[in-house]
N, C-alpha and C positions, 0 to 999 in steps of 0.2 A: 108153345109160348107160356102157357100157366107152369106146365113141370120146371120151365128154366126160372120162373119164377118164384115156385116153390124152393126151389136149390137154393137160388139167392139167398130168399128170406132164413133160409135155414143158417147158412154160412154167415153173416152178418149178427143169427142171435148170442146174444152175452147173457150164461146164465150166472143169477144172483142167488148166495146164502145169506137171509136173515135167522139169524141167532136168537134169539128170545121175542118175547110177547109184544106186540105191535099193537099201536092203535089201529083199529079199521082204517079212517080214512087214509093212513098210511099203505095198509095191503092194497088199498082200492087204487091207488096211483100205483103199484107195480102191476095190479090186473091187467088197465089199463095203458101203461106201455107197448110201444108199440116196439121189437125187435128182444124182448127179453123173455127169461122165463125164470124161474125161481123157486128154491124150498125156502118152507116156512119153517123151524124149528123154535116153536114157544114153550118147549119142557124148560120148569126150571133149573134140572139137573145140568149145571154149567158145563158139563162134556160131554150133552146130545147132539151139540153141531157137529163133532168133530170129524165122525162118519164121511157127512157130505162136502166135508172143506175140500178134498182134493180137485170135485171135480167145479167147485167156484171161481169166476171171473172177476166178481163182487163178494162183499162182505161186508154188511148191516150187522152190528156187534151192539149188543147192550151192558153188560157187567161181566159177560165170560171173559175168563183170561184166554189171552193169545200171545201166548210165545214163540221163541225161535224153532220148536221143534217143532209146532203145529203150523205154523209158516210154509216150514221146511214140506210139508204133505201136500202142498198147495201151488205146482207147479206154474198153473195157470193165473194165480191170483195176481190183479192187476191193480185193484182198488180196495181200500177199508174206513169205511165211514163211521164211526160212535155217534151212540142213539146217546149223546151227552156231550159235554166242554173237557171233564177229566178222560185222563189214559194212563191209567195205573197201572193196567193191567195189563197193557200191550205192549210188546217188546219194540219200542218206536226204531233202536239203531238196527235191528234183523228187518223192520218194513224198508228202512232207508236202505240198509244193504243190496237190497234186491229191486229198489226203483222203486216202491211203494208206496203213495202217496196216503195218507193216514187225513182224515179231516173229521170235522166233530162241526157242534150244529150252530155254534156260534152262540150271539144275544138272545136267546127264546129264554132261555128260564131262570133268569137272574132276579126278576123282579117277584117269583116264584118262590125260589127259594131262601129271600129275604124276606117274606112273609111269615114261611113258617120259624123261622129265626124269631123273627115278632111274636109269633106266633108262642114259642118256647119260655120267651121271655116274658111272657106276661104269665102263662100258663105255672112256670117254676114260681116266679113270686108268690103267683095269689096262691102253692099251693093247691094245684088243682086237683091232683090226684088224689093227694090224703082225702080230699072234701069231698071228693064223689066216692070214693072205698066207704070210706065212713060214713057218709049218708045210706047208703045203698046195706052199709052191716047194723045201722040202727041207731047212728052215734050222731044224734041231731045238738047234743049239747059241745060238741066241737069248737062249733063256731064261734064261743066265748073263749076257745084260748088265743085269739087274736094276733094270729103268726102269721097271716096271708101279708104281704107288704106291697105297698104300691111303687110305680115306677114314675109318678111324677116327683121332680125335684132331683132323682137321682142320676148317677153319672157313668154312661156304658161307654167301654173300653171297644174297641172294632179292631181287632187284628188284620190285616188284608183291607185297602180300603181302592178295593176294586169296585166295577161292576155292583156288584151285589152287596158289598160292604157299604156302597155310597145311598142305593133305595135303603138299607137299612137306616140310616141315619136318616135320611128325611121319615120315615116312618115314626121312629125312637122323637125326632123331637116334635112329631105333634101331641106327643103324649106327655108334653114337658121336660123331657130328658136333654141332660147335657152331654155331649160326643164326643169322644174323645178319641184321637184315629193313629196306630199304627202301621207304619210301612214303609221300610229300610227304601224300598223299590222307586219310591215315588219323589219327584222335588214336591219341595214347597208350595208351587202352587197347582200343586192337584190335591189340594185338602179341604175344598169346599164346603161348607156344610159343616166343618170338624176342626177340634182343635189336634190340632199334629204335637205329638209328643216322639220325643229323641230317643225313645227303650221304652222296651215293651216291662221292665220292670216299674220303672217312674210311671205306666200308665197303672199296672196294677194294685199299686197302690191307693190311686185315684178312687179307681172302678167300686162301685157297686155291682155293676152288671158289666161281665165280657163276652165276645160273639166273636169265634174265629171263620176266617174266609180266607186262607192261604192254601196253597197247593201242600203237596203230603211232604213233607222233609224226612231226616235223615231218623231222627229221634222224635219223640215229644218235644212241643216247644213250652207245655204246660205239664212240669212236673211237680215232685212234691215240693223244692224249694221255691215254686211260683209260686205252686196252690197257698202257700205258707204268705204270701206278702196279700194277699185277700182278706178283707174284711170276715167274720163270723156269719154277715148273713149276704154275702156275695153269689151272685147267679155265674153260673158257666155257661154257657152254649156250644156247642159245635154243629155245624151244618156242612163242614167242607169235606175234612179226610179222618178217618179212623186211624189212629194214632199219635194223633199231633197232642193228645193228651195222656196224658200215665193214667191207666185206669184205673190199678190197682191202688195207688196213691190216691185219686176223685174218690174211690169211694170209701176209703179209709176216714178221708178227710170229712165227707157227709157223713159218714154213721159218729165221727168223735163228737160233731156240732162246729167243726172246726170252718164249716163250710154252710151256706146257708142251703143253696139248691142246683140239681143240673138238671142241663135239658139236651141232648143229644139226636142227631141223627143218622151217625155214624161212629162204628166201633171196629179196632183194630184187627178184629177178623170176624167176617160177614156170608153167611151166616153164624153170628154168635150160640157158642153151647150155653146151655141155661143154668150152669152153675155158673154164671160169670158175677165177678163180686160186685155190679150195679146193680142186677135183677133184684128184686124183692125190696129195694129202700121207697122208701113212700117222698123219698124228697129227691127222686132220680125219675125224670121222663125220660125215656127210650122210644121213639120212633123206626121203623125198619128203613133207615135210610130212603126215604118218600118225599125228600122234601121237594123236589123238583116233579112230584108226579100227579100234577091235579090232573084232573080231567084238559082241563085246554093245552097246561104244557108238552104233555103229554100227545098231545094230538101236532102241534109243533114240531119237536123234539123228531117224532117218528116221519113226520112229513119231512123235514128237511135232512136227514138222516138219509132215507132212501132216493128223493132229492140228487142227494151230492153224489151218493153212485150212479145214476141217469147222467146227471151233468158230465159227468168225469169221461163217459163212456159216448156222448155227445161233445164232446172237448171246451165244454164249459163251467168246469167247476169253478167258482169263485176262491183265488188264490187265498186271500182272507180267511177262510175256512180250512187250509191245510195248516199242519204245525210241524210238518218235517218237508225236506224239499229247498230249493222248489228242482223239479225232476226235467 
């Protein structure tokens, strides 16, 4: 009775590939499954999973790319869950090709990474970097050249006025800011909190301060003829997709003065070589694309990540969370 037992349990397990670095409590819920088994692969060299794809049921994906040829190695693959909301990187129509349900983790980190957007923007204004390089090389009379600028009274442009676009703005106007919001997508009355402007040119004109939140487009949607209708001491942000800005153009534009400050957490290719022309300006923040990764989002993100491959393989993933389908 126990061997026929054994057999069962054998036949019934689904093993799962997680991809990159996981929060604990997250591996602690596949330890404890019951019917699965699973490699961990947390190297961040983005094609040490690739090895064990074949022999995956599941797949827990963080930032590695996943194409149609690496698909293609994965006969058995039934499920793909993103340890996030974006899929840049995955080839959605070869998952659909093949019946592949693709889901991602939903509202965990919106509120996350409209913070650090805040975060940036307060950060570029007051000038923070110059102030701490310079304090730190011995240059306490700085402080008298009176460049830091504040964000009460001024007026931030919100490209995307999603999810994450809208905590921003309640954020932005307890600080006294006035809203100003972006978004071909949206009627008129999903602009709560914001004044809806008709182009995104008419806003930047407005703007002191802008903060993009759209999914990755074709081109930049911030290039040099944009960067051009911006005031002299205008803040940029990005928190969303690397690329939706001409970088080359951003930083031509801060080193002329032509621009006041940016703040970034994403650049058009990731990991960036270090001669890239924002590195080294004192009036350019660069974050390694983090913004969604505190400690708690993080623990989120990773729980419901591995979550929705349980679910999917229990016949309960919540449809909501798939973005291709439904199968």
């Amino acid at each position: 009775m126990q061997r026929l037992k054994q057999q069962r349990k054998t036949v019934m397990t689904k093993h799962i590939l997680v991809a990159g670095k996981l929060h604990p409590s997250a591996l602690r819920v596949l330890d404890s499954a019951e019917g699965v088994s699973f490699d961990y692969v947390p190297d961040a060299d983005p094609t040490a999973y690739l090895p064990l794809l074949p022999k995956a049921q599941g797949l827990v994906l963080r930032t590695q790319t996943l194409n149609a040829a690496h698909i293609a190695t994965a006969p058995d693959l039934q499920i793909v869950s993103r340890h996030g909301v974006g899929y840049d990187a995955v080839d959605v129509p070869a998952l659909t090709q093949r019946g592949i349900p693709l889901a991602i983790v939903g509202d965990v980190n919106s509120r996350t990474v409209a913070e650090h957007a805040m975060l940036l923007l307060l950060a570029a204004s007051r000038c923070l970097v110059k102030s701490v390089t310079g304090f730190r090389a011995g240059d306490w009379a700085q402080r008298n050249m009176f460049e830091p600028r504040e964000l009460y009274g001024k007026t931030l442009l919100i490209v995307g006025y999603g999810r994450i676009g809208r905590h921003l703005a309640q954020m932005a106007k307890a600080f006294g800011v006035h809203v100003l919001a972006y978004d071909p997508y949206l009627g008129a009355d999903h602009f709560a909190g914001a004044e809806q402007v008709a182009d995104i040119s008419t806003g930047l004109k407005r703007a002191d301060l802008v903060s993009l939140h759209i999914p990755k487009a074709d081109g930049p949607i911030l290039g040099a003829a944009e960067l051009a209708l911006l005031s002299a001491h205008a803040v940029v942000v990005n928190t969303a997709r690397g690329g939706l800005i001409d970088e080359p153009a951003l930083a031509q534009a801060l080193k002329e003065g032509r621009l006041g400050a940016a703040g970034l957490d994403v650049l058009e290719v990731e990991p960036p070589s270090y001669d890239h022309p924002l590195f080294g300006l004192d009036n350019a923040i660069i974050t390694p694309h983090a913004a969604g990764l505190t400690e708690e989002c993080a623990e989120r993100m990773g729980m419901v990540s591995v979550q929705n491959v349980l679910d999917y393989f229990a016949e309960t993933l919540n449809p909501d969370l798939v973005v291709n389908g439904p199968f």
